[in-house]
C-alpha positions as CSV (number, residue, x, y, z in Angstrom):
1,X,137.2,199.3,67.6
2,X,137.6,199.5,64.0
3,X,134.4,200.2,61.7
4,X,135.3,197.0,60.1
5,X,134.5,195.2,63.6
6,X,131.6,197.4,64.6
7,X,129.9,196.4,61.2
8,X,130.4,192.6,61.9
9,X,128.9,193.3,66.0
10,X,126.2,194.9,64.0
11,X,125.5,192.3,61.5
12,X,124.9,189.6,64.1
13,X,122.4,191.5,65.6
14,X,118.4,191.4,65.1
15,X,116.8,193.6,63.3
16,X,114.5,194.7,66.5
17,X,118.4,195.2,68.4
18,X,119.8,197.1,65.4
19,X,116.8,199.4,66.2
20,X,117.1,199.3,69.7
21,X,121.1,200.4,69.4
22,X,119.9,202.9,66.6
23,X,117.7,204.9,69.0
24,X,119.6,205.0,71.9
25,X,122.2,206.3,70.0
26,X,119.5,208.8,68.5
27,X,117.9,209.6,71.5
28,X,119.6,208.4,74.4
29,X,122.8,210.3,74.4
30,X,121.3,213.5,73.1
31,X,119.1,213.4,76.1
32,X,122.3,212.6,78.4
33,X,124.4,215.9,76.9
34,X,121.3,218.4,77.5
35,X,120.4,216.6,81.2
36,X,124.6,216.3,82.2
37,X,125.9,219.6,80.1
38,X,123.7,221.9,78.7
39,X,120.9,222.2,81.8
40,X,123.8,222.8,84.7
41,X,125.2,225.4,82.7
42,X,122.1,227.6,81.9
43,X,121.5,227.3,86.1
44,X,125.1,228.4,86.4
45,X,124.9,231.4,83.6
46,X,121.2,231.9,85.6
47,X,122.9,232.2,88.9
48,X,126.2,234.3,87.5
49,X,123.6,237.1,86.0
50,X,121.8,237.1,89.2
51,X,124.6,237.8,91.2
52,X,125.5,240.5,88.9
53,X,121.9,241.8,89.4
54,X,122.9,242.1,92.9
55,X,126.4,243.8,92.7
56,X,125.1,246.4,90.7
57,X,122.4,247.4,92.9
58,X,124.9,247.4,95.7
59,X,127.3,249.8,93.3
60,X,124.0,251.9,92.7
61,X,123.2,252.2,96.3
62,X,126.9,252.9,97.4
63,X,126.8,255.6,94.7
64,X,123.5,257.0,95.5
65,X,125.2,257.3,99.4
66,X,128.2,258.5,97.7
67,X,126.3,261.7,96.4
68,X,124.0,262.2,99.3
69,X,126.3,262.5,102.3
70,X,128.6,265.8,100.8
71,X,124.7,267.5,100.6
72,X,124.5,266.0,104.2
73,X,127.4,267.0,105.8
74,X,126.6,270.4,105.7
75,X,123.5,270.3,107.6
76,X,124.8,269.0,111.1
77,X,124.1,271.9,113.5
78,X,126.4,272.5,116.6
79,X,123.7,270.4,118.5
80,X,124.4,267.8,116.1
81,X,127.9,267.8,116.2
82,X,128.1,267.5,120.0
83,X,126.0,264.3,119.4
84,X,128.4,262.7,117.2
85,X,131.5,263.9,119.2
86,X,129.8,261.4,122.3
87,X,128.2,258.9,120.2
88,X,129.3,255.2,121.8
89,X,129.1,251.8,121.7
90,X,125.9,252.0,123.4
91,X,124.4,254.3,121.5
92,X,125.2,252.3,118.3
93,X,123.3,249.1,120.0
94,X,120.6,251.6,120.9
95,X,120.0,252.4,117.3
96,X,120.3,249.3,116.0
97,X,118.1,248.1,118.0
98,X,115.9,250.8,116.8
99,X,116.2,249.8,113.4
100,X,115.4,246.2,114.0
101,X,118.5,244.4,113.4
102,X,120.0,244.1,116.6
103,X,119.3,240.3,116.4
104,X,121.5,240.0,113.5
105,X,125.0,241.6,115.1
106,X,127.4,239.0,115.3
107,X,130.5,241.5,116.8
108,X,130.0,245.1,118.1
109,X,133.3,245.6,120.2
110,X,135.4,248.9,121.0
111,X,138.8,248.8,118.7
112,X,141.3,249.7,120.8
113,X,142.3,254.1,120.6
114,X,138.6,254.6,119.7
115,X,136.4,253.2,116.9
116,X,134.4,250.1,116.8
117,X,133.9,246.9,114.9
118,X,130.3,245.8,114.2
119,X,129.7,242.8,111.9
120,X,126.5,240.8,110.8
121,X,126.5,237.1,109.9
122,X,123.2,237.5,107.9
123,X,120.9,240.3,108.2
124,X,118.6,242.0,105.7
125,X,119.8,244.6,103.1
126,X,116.9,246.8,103.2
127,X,116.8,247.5,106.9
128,X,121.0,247.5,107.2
129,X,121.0,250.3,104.3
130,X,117.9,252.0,105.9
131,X,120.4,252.3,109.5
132,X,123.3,253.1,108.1
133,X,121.7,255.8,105.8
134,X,119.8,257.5,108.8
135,X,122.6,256.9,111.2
136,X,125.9,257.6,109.7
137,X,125.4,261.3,109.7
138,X,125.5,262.2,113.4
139,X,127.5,259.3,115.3
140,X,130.8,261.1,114.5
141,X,132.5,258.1,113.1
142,X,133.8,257.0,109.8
143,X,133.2,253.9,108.2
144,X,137.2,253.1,106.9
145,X,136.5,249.7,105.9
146,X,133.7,247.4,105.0
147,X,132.5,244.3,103.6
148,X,129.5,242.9,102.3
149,X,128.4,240.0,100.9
150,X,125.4,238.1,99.9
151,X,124.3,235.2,102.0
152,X,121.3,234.8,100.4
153,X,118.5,236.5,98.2
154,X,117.6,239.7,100.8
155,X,120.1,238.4,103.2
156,X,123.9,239.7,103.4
157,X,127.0,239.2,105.9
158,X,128.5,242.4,106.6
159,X,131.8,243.7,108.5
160,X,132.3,247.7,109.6
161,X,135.5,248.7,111.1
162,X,134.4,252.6,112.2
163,X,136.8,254.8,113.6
164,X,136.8,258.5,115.2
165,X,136.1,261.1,112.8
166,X,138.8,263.3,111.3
């Protein structure tokens, strides 16, 4: 539509209409770009920076298990040691169920020549990290690959694959 013809559509109009047409155009569309544009992309940038909040602790906590478990290693007595060289499949259920989040397992199966796989649908950070830090110390097996993922705020999914120790 040229301006030509929009000046003519105009000029048949009422005054009230011309006004009418004026604030929509004033108010209407502005409102429609911050509702339809501007509002779903603060949640979005919201939700991004959360997520990050949540990596980052995860990063922090791996790190902080990172540093702990050389100063740990050391203090496994022979006692100690003979409890890790026996720990089983049962004795993994055992302490989770100690722990409290037996309820959450999803998988806990023997991998065939030793090791085990153990995964959680959706299970509470706190508590998993609280296991896995008192734990992982005296069952004699090592953690060779993970994942976890948030399900929820608190909540994660998590996978272990644990085999023998070297």
């Amino acid at each position: 539509m040229s301006a030509g013809a929009l000046a003519k559509g105009l000029a048949r109009l009422s005054e009230r209409e011309r006004l009418l047409i004026g604030l929509l155009t004033l108010v209407a569309v502005p409102l429609a770009i911050v509702f339809l544009v501007v509002l779903p992309l603060i949640g979005a940038r919201q939700e991004a920076a959360a997520d990050l909040r949540d990596a980052e602790e995860m990063r922090n906590w791996v790190s902080e298990q990172v540093r702990e478990f050389p100063a740990n290693a050391g203090e496994l007595g022979s006692e100690a040691a003979g409890i890790a060289a026996a720990f089983s499949l049962s004795e993994v259920e055992e302490s989770l169920v100690g722990a409290g989040v037996r309820e959450a397992v999803s998988q806990l199966s023997d991998r065939e020549g030793g090791g085990m796989d153990l995964s959680f649908d959706a299970v509470a950070f706190a508590p998993l990290g609280a296991w896995l830090d008192d734990i992982s110390p005296i069952w004699g097996l090592d953690i060779t690959a993970f994942r976890i993922e948030a399900v929820s705020p608190g909540l994660v999914s998590a996978r272990f694959t644990l085999e023998p120790a070297q």
